[in-house]
C-alpha positions in Angstrom: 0.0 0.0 0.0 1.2 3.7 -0.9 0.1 6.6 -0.6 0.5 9.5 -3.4 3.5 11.6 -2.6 2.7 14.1 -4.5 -0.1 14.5 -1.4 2.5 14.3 1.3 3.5 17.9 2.5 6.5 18.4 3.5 7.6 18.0 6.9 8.6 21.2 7.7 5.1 22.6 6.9 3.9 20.6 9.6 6.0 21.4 12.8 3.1 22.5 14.4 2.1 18.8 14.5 4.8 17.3 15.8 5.5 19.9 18.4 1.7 18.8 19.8 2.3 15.3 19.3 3.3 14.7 23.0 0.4 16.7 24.4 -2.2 14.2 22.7 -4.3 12.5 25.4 -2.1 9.2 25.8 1.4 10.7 24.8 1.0 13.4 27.8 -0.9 11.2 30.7 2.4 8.6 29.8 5.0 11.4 30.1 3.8 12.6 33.1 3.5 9.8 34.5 7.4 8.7 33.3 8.4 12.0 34.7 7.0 11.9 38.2 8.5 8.3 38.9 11.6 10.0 39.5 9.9 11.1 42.8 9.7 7.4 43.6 13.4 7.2 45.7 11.7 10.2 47.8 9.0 7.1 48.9 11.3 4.2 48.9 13.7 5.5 51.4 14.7 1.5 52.9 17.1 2.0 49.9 20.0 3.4 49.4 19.0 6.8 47.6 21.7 7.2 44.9 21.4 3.4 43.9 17.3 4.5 43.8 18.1 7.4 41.5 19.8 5.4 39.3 17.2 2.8 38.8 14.6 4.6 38.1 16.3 7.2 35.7 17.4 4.4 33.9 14.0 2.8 33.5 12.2 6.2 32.6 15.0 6.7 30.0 14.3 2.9 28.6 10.5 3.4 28.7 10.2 6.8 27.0 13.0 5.7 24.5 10.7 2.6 23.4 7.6 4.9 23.1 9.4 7.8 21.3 10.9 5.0 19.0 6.8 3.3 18.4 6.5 6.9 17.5 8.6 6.5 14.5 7.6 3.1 13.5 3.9 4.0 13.4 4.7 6.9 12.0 6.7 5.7 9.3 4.2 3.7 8.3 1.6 6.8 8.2 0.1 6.6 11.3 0.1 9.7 13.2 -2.3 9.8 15.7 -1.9 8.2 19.1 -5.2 7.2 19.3 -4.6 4.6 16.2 -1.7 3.2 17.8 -1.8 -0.6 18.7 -1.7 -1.5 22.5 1.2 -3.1 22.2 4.9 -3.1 20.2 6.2 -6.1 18.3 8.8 -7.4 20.0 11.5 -6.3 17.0 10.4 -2.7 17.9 11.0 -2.9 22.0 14.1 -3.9 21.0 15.1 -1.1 19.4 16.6 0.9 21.9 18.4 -1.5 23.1 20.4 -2.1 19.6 20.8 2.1 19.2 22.5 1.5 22.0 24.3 -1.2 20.4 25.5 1.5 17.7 26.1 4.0 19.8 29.0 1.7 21.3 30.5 0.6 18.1 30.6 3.9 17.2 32.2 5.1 20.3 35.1 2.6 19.5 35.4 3.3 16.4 35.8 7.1 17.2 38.4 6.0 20.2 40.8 4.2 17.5 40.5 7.4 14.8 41.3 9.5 18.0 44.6 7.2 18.9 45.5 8.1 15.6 44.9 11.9 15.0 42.8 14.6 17.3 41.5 16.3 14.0 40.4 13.2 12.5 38.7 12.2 15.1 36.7 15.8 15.2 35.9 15.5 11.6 34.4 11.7 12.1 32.2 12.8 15.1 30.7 15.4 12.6 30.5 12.9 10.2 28.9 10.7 12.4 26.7 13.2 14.3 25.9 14.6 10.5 24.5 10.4 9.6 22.9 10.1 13.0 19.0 10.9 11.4 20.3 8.6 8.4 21.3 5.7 10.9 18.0 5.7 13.4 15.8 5.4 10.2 17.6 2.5 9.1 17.3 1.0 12.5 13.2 2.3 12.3 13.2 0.5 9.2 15.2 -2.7 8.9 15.3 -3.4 13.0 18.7 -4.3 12.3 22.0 -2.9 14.3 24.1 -4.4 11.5 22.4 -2.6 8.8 22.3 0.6 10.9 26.2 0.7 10.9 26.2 -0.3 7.0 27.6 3.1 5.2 26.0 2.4 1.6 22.2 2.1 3.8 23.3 5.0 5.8 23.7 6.6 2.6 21.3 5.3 0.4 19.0 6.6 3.0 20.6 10.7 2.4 20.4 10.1 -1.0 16.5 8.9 -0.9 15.5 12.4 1.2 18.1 14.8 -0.7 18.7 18.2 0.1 15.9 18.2 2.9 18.1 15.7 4.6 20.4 19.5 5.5 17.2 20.8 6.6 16.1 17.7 8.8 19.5 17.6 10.4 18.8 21.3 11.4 15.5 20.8 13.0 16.8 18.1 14.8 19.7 19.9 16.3 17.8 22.6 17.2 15.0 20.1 19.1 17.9 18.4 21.1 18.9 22.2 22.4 15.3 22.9 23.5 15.1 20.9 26.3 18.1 23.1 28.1 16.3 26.0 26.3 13.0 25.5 28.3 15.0 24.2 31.7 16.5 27.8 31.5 13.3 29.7 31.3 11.2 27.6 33.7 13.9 27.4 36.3 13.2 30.2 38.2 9.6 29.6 38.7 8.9 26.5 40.0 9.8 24.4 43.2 13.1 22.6 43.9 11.4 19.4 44.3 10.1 19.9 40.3 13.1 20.3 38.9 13.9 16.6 38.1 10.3 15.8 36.9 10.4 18.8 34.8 14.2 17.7 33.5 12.8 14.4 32.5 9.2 15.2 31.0 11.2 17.9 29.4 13.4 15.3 27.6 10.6 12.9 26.5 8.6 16.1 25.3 11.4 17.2 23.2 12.6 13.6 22.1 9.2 12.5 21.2 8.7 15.4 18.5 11.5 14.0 17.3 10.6 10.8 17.2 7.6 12.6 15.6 9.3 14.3 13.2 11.3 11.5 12.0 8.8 9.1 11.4 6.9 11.7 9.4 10.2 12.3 7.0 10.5 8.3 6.5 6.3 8.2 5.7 6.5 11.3 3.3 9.9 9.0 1.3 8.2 5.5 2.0 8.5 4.9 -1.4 11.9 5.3 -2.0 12.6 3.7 1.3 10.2 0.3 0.6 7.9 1.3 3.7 4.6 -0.7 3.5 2.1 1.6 4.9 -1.0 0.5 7.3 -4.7 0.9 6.7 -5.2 4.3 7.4 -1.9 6.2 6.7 -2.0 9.9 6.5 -5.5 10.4 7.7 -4.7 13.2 9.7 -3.9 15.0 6.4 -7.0 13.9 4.2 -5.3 15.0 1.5 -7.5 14.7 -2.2 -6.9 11.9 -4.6 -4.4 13.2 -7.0 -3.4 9.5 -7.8 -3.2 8.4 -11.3 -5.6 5.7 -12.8 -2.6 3.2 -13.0 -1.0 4.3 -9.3 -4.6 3.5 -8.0 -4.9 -0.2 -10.2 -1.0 -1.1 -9.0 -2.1 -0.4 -5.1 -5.1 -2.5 -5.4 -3.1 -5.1 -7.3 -0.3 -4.9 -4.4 -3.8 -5.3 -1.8 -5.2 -8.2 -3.2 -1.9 -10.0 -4.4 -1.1 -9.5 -0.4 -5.0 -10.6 0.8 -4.2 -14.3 -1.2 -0.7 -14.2 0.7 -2.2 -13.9 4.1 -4.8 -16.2 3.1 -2.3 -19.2 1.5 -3.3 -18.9 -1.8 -0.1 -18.3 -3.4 -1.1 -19.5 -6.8 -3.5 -16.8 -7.2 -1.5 -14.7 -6.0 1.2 -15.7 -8.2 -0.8 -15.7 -11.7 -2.2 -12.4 -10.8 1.8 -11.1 -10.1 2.9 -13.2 -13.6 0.2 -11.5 -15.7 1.0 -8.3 -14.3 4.9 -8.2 -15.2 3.8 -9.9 -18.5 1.9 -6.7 -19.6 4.5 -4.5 -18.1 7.7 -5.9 -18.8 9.5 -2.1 -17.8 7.5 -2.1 -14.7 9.7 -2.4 -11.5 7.0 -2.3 -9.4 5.3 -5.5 -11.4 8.5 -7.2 -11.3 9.5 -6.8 -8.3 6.1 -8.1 -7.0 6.7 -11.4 -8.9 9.6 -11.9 -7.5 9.0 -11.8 -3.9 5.6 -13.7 -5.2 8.1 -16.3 -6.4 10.3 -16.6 -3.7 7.3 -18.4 -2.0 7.7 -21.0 -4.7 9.2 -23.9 -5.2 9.5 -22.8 -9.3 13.4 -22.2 -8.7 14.1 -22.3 -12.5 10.7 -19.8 -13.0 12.6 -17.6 -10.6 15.8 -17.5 -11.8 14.6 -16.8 -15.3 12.8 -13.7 -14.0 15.5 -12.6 -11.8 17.6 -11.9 -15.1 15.4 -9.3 -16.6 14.5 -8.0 -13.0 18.5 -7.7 -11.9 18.5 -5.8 -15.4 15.6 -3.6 -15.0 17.3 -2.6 -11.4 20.7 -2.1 -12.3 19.1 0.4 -15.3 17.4 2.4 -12.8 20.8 2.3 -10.2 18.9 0.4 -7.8 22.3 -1.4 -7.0 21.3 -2.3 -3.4 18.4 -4.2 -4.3 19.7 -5.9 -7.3 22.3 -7.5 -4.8 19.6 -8.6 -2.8 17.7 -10.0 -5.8 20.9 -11.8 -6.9 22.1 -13.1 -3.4 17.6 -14.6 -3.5 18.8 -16.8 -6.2 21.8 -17.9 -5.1 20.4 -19.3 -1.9 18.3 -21.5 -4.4 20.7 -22.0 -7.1 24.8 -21.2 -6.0 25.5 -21.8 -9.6 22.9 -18.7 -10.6 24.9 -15.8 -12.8 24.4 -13.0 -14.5 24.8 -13.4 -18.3 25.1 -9.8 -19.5 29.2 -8.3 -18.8 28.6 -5.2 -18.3 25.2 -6.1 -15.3 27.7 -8.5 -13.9 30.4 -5.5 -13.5 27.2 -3.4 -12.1 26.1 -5.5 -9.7 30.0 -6.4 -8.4 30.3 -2.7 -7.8 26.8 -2.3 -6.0 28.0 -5.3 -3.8 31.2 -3.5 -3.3 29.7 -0.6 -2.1 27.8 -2.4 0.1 31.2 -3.6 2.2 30.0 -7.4 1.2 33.7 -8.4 -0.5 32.5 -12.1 -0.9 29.5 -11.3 -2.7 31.6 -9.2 -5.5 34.3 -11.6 -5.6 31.7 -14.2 -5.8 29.6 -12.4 -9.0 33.2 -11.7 -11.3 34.3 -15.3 -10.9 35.3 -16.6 -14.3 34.7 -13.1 -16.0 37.2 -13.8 -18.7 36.3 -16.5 -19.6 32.8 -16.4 -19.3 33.0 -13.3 -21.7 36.2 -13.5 -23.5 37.2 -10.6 -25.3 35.0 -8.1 -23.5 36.0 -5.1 -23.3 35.1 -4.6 -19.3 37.6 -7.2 -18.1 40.4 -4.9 -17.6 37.8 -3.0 -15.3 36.8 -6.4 -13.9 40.4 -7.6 -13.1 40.8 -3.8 -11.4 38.0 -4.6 -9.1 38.8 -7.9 -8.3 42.5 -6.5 -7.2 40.6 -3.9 -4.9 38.4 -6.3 -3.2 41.4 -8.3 -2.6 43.4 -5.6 -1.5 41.2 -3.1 0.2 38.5 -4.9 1.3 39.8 -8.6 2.4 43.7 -7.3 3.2 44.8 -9.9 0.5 47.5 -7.7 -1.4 49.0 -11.3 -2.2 46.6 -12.4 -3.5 46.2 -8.9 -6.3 49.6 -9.2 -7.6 48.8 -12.1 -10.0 46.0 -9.8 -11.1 48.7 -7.1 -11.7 50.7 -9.6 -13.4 47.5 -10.8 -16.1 47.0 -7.1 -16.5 50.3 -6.0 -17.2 50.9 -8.9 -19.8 47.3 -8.5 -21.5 46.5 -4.6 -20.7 49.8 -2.9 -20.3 48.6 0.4 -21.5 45.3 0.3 -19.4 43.7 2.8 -17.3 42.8 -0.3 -14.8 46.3 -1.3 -14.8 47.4 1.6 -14.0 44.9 2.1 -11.1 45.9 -1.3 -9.6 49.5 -0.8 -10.3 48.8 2.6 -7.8 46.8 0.5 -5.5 49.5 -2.1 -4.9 52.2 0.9 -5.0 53.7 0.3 -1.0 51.9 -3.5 -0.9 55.5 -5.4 -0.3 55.9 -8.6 -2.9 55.5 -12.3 -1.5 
């Protein structure tokens, strides 16, 4: 399901919204709450106080990070309104926080090694870092996965998908983790010492809820480009009109009912309706890549790997890299033998999993480039990635210099044998 983006405002048009977010009914009765349980080592004074205040700092931290992050997940997936959220999170999204957490740390040592190495690097990778951090929680949001989350080409792939907004969302978000001190300072003065740590934590949650707000509006107005399958309702708050096109509206409601026979085990009928779909639009991505997943709940291995050719084709064309790897690594787990036929798609897709950090996966798509397509013109460029993947990505410098040594003999003159020539330049010899 998808909604028209052309009817999605953006989300700086609606900062009004996610700065009321929090004070909806259920948001504000659970943030008060959260905040006054820090009163709670006041009451249990058989225990020792500090140990108290830790305790139930922590927990308030924990609980309002698992709400603010169902914030983003529901919203993501267009829902905007507390009162449509389920009663309960999946058990992938409690986790959540927990696996930020988990990225927070790797980044940390990653920052502490730069540091042992040079102060000034280490400053420019925290900006770098700090600069990604929107980029990395809605990969997190959207895959549930810490791995993925601390993959650069989905960090980036994520920039890329929101553009130039992405300066204006870092912006908004800097200036949302300042308010909290902001409204401490002005609201200091007038209230009671024994407020000041409830209002320092509902403070907090306020302010990191309307960001959890605003983000998961940013991933529901680029849900397309992100592969976001939006819930009944999304974007009701907005009633926005109909400005779909006649063959938006027939590929949603093929999407629907293809996805009704899933849930209801017919996968037959759901997979002739997917086949006759990519039949009468061969150029489709949309059709094709519904047959595929479609097929992947097959046993019709051969069907599938037939189909993955042109849809690996149709995805590279549109420099959907990322996806084309995944399509490719689908058929592999049913076929190891599966390969691309086309020289310059298999160069395409080694690069996209090269730029995905998965060396295996490029070294495993070039295998046998010459000589699957001798005489092409691209194997120069081949051999040249193969040397990098060696050398760069698997620390295998040994392992490149009989690469040099084909490319010297064959290429000489080459701009790839020059490039891995340069790349092997301080690499000492076996």
């Amino acid at each position: 399901m998808a909604a028209d983006k052309s009817a999605v405002k953006p989300f700086w048009h609606r900062l009004n919204k996610f700065f009321a977010f929090p004070f909806q009914g259920a948001p504000l009765v659970y943030g008060l709450v959260l905040a006054f349980c820090s009163l709670l080592p006041e009451v249990l004074f058989f225990l020792p106080r500090v140990f108290m205040w830790l305790i139930v700092e922590l927990g308030i931290l924990l609980a309002a990070s698992r709400y603010g992050f169902k914030v983003a997940v529901l919203g993501s997936r267009g829902i905007s309104r507390a009162s449509d959220f389920p009663s309960r999170l999946d058990d992938e999204w409690s986790s959540l926080p927990w696996k930020l957490f988990g990225v927070f740390v790797v980044q940390g040592f990653v920052l502490g090694l730069v540091a042992s190495v040079s102060a000034k690097l280490a400053t420019a990778a925290t900006f770098v870092l700090s600069f990604l951090f929107p980029a990395t929680v809605i990969v997190l949001v959207q895959s549930g996965s810490a791995m993925r989350s601390l993959n650069p080409a989905e960090i980036w792939r994520v920039v890329r998908v929101i553009g130039a907004p992405y300066l204006a969302l870092c912006l908004f978000l800097f200036l949302l983790s300042s308010g909290a001190q902001v409204a401490l300072a002005l609201l200091l003065p007038l209230v009671s010492l024994w407020l000041l740590v409830p209002l320092f934590n509902f403070a907090f949650i306020y302010f990191g809820w309307v960001m959890a707000s605003l983000l998961g509006y940013v991933m529901y107005q680029h849900h397309e480009g992100l592969d976001i399958d939006l819930l009944p309702g999304a974007g009701a708050d907005e009633a926005p009109p109909e400005r779909r096109s006649p063959e938006q509206i027939a590929r949603q409601e093929t999407d629907a009912l293809v996805a009704e026979l899933v849930t209801d085990g017919d996968i037959p009928a759901a997979l002739n309706i997917a086949y006759e779909e990519q039949r009468l639009r061969p150029n489709d991505i949309a059709a094709l890549r519904r047959y595929h997943r479609v097929l992947l709940m097959t046993d019709k291995t051969p069907v599938l790997l037939d189909h993955a050719k042109r849809f690996i084709a149709l995805l590279l064309q549109q420099e959907l890299g990322a996806e084309a790897l995944k399509a490719w690594q689908d058929c592999r787990a049913r076929e190891p033998a599966f390969a691309i036929e086309d020289a310059g798609q298999t160069l395409a897709l080694a690069r996209a999993a090269w730029r995905a950090g998965d060396a295996q996966a490029a070294l495993a798509i070039l295998r046998s480039f010459d000589k699957r397509f001798r005489g092409h013109a691209a194997i120069p460029q081949a051999y040249e990635l193969i040397a990098r993947v060696l050398t760069q990505g698997m620390n295998r410098a040994d392992l490149a210099r009989p690469v040099l040594a084909v490319l010297e003999e064959r290429y000489p003159d080459s701009e790839p044998t020059r490039e891995v020539r340069w790349l092997l330049r301080d690499q000492p010899a076996a």
